[in-house]
C-alpha positions as CSV (number, residue, x, y, z in Angstrom):
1,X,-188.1,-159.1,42.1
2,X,-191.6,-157.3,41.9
3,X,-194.6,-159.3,40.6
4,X,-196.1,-157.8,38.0
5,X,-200.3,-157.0,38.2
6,X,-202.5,-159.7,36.7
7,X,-205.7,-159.4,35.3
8,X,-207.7,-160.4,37.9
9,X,-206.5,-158.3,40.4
10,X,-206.5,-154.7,38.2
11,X,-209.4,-153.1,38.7
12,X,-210.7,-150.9,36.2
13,X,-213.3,-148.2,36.4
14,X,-216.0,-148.9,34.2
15,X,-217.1,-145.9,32.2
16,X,-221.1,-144.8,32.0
17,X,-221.1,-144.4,28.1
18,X,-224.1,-142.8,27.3
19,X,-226.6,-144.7,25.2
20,X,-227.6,-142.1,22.1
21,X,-230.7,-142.1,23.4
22,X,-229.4,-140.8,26.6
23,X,-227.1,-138.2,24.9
24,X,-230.0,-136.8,23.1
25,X,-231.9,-136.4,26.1
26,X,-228.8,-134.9,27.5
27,X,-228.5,-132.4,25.2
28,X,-232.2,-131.5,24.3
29,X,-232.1,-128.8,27.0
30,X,-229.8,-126.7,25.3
31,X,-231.7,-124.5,23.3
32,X,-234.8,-125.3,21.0
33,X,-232.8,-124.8,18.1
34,X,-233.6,-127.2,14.9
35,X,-231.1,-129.2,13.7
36,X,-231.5,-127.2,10.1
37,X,-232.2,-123.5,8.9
38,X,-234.0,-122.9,5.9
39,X,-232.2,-120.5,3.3
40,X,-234.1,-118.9,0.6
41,X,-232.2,-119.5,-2.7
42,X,-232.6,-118.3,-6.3
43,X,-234.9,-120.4,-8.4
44,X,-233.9,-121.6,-12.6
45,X,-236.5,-119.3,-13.3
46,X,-235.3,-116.1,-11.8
47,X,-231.3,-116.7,-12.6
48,X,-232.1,-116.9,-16.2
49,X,-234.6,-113.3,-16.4
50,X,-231.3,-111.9,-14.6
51,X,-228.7,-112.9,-17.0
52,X,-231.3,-112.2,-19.9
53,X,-231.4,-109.0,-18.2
54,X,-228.0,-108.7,-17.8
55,X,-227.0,-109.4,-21.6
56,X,-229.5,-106.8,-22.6
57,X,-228.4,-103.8,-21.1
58,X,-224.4,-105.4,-22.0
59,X,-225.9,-105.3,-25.9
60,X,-226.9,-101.5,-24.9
61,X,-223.5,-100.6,-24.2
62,X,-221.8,-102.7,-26.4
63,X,-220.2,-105.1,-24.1
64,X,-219.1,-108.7,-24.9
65,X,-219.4,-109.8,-21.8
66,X,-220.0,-113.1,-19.8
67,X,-222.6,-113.2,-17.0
68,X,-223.0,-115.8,-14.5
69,X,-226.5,-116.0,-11.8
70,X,-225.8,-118.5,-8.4
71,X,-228.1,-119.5,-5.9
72,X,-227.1,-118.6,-2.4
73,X,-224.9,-121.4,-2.3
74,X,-222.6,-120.0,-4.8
75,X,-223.5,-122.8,-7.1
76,X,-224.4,-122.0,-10.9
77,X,-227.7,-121.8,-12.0
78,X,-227.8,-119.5,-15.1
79,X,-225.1,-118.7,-17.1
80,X,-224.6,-116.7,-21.1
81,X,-221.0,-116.2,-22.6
82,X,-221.9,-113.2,-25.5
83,X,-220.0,-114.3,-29.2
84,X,-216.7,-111.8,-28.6
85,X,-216.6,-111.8,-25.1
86,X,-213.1,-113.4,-24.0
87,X,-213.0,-117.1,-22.7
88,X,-210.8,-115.6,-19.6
89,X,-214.1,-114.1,-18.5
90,X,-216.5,-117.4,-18.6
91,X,-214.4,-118.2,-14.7
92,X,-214.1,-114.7,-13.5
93,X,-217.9,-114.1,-14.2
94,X,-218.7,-117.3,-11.9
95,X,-216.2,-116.2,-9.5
96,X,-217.9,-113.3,-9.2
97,X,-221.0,-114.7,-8.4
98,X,-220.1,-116.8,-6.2
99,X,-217.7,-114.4,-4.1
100,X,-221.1,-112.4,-3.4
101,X,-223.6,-115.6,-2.6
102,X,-220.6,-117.2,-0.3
103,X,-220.3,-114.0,1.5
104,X,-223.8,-113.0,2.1
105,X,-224.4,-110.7,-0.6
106,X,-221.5,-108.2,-0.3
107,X,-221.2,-106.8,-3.7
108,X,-217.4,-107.8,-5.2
109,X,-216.4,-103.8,-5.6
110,X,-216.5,-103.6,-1.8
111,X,-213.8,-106.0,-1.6
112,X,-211.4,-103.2,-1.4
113,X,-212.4,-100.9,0.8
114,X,-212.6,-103.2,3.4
115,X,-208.8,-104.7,2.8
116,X,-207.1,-101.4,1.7
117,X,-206.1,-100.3,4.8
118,X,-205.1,-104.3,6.4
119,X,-202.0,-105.3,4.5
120,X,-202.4,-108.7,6.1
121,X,-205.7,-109.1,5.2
122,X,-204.9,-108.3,2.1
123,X,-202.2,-110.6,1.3
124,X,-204.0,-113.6,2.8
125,X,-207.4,-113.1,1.4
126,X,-206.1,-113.1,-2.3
127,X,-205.1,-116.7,-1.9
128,X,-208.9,-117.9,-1.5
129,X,-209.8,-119.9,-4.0
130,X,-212.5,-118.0,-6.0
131,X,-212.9,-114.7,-4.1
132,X,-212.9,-111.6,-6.6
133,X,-212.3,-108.2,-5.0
134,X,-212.9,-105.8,-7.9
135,X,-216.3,-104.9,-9.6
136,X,-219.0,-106.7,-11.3
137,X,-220.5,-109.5,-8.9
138,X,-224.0,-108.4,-7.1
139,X,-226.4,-110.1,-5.2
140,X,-230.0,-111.4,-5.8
141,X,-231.9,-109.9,-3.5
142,X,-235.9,-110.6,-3.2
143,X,-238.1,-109.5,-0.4
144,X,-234.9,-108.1,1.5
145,X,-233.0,-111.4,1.4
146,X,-230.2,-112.4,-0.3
147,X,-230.9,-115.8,-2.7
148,X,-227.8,-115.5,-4.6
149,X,-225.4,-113.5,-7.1
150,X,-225.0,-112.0,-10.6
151,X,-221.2,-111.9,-11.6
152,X,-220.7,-110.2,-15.0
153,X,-216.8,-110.4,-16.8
154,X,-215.7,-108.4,-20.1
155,X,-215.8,-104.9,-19.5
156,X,-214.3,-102.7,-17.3
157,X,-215.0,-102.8,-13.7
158,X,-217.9,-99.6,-13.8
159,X,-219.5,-101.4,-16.7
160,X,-218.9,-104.8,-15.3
161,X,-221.5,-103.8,-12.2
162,X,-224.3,-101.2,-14.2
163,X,-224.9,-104.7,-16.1
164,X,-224.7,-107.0,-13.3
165,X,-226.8,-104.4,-11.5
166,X,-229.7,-104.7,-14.3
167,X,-229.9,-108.4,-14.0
168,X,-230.3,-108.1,-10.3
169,X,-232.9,-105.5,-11.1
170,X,-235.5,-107.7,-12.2
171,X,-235.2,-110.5,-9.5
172,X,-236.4,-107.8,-6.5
């Protein structure tokens, strides 16, 4: 018959858990890195003089179109559904907007040519929520950084960028 191990006679190794004081000493060598980054990001004020912008040269070229402005989170800051322009478009104009902002600024009509020759690519990247790969999302550029995007829905894909492209226009 074996005995079995009691308590008393197990030893155990105790474990040095580091106090978090100790931890962040511990780690504070790493790099002088901050524990945040600052991002510039679109303000109210400059979302709405793009869509404005943006409607104005759609009512030039007789567009009904919807236009959406982001920060460079993705999230909504301006938006402007014109009176014919179909409620389909309302999404796909946010979508837009936010497929730029969420991807650093790469305009929605060079979706393509970077997944036309990656089938795989291709066929796994169209199940992301929200990403649009064809024309009329831009981003808001000022002083050489991105702070967010224009999406534009209603007209074709040519027309769908010239108007998102005005609205950007006046936030540089």
């Amino acid at each position: 018959m074996t005995r079995r191990p009691t308590r008393t006679n197990i030893s155990t190794p105790r474990r040095s858990v580091p106090r978090s004081a100790d931890r962040a000493e511990q780690y504070s060598d790493v790099g002088s890195a901050a524990n945040f980054i600052l991002t510039p990001t679109a303000t109210l004020g400059a979302a709405q003089r793009a869509v404005a912008a943006a409607v104005e040269e759609a009512e030039r070229l007789a567009v009904d179109v919807c236009v959406a402005a982001s920060d460079s989170a993705g999230q909504l800051l301006a938006f402007a559904r014109m009176d014919r322009a179909p409620l389909l478009c309302v999404q796909l104009a946010q979508d837009k907007a936010y497929s730029v902002a969420s991807f650093g600024g790469l305009p929605t009509n060079e979706w393509w040519r970077l997944l036309e020759s990656e089938p795989a690519l291709l066929h796994g990247i169209v199940k992301t929520d929200r990403l649009i790969v064809f024309g009329g999302g831009v981003p808001l550029v000022s002083e050489g950084r991105t702070i967010g995007g224009i999406g534009v829905s209603g007209g074709s894909s040519e027309q769908d960028v010239r108007i998102a492209e005005a609205g950007a226009s006046v936030v540089a």
